[in-house]
C-alpha positions as CSV (number, residue, x, y, z in Angstrom):
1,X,19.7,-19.9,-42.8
2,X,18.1,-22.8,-40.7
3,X,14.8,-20.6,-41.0
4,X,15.0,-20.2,-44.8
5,X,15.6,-23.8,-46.0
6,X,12.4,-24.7,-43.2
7,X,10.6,-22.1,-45.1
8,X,11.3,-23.6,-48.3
9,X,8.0,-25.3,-49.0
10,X,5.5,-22.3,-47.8
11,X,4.8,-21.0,-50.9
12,X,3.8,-17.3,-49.2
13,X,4.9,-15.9,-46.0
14,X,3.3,-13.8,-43.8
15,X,2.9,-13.0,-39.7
16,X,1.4,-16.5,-39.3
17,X,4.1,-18.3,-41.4
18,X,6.8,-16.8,-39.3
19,X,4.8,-16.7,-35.9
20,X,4.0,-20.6,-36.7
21,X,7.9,-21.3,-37.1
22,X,8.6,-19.5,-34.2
23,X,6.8,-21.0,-32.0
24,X,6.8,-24.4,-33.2
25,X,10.7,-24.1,-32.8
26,X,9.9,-23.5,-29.3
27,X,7.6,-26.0,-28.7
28,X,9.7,-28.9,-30.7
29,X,12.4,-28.2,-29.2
30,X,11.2,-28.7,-26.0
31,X,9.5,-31.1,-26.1
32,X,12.2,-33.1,-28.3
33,X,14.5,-32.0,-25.0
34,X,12.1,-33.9,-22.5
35,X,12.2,-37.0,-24.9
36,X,16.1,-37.2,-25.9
37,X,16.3,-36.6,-21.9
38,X,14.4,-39.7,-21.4
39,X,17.0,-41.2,-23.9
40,X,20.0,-39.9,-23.4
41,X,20.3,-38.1,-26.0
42,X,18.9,-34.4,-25.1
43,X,20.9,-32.0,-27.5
44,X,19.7,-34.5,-30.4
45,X,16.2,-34.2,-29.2
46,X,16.3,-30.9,-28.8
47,X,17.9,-30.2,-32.4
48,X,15.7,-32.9,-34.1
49,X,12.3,-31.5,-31.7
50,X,13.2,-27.8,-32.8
51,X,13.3,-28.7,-36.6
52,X,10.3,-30.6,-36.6
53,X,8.6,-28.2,-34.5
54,X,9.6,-25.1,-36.6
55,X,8.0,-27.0,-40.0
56,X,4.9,-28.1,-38.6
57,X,4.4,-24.8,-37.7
58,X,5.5,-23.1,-40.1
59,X,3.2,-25.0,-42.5
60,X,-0.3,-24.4,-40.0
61,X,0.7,-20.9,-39.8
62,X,1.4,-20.8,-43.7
63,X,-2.1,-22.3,-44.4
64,X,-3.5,-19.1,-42.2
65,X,-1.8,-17.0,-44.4
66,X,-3.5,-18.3,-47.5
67,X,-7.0,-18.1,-46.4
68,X,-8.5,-15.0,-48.1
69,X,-10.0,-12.4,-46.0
70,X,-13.6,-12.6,-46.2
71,X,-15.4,-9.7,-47.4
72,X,-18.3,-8.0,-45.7
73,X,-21.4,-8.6,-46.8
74,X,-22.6,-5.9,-48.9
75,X,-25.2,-3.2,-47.5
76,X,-28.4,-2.0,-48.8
77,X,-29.5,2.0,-48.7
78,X,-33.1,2.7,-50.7
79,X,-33.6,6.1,-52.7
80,X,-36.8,7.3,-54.5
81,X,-35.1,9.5,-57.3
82,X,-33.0,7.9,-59.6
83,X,-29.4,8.7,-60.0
84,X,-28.3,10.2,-62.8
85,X,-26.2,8.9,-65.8
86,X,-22.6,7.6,-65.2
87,X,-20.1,10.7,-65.3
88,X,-17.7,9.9,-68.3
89,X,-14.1,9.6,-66.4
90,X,-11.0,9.7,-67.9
91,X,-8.7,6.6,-66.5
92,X,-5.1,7.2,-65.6
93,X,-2.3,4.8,-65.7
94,X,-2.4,1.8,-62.9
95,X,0.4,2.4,-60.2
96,X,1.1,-1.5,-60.3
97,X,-0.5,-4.4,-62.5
98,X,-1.8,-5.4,-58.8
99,X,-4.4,-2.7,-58.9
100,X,-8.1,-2.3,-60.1
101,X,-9.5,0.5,-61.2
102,X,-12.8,1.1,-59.3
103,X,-15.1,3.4,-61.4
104,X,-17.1,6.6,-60.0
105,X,-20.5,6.1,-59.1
106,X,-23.0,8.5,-57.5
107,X,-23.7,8.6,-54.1
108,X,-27.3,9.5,-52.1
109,X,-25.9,12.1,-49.6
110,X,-29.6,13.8,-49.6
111,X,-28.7,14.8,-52.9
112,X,-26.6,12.9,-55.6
113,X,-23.1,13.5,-55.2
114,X,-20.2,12.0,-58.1
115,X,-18.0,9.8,-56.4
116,X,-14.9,9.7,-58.8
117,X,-13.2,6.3,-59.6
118,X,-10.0,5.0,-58.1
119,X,-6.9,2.3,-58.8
120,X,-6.9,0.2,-55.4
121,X,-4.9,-2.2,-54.5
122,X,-6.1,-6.0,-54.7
123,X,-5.9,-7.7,-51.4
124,X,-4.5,-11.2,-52.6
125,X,-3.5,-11.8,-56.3
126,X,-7.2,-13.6,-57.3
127,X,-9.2,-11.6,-56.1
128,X,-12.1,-9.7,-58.0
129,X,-14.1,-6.6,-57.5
130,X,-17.7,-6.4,-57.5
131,X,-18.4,-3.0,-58.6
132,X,-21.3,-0.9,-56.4
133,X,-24.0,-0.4,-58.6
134,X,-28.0,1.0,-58.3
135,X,-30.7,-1.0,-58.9
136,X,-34.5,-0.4,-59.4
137,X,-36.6,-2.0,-56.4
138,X,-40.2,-1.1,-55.3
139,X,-40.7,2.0,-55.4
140,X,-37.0,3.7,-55.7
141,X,-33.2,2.5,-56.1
142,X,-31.5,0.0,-54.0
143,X,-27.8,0.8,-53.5
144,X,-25.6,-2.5,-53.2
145,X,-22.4,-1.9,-51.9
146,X,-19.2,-3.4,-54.0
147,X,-17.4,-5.6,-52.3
148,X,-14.4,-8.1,-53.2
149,X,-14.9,-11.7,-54.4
């Protein structure tokens, strides 16, 4: 119960949130321990150190958990023949509203190959997908790899 009303303010939770909480507990409390020792007062220090200690946390370990994952940058793959016109796919129904449908696209493989389209899941609510897409360069096509934004 402590744990949930310390919680209160991160506004996700995730591994660092709780990690954060955890150890900051620790931490706080200890050191609150070594100070309400010096005072007198050690299972106030230690109650008032572990509190403190499991919001700070907490809070550093919540800000880890909103930092998006950062995409790799996308890759590069030359071909002389051009692909051929988009296949016409029919699009099921999303599993979740937290999906994107990721469309086919034709792959280089020493041939072209169709790559059918997908629903994959988003990996945080805001993100946005850059589709994969061919491109005329020089003397062929330039592949650039989708990625998420």
């Amino acid at each position: 119960m402590l744990a949930a009303v310390l919680l209160a303010g991160c506004d996700t939770m995730g591994p660092n949130t709780e990690r954060g909480a955890v150890i900051g507990t620790g931490v706080g409390a200890l050191g609150g321990a070594i100070i309400g020792h010096q005072s007198g007062r050690s299972l106030e220090g230690l109650g008032i150190g572990a509190a403190a200690g499991a919001v700070a946390g907490a809070l550093i370990g919540n800000a880890a958990d909103r930092t998006p994952p950062q995409s790799p940058p996308p890759t590069v793959v030359t071909v002389v023949p051009a692909p051929p016109p988009a296949q016409t796919q029919f699009v099921p129904v999303a599993p979740s509203p937290s999906y994107v449908w990721i469309p086919g696209y034709w792959n280089w493989q020493g041939a072209w190959v169709w790559v059918p389209g997908a629903w994959i899941a988003r990996p945080r609510p805001d993100a946005v997908w850059v589709p994969a897409h061919w491109t005329r360069a020089g003397g062929g096509w330039v592949w650039v790899s989708a990625y998420w934004q």
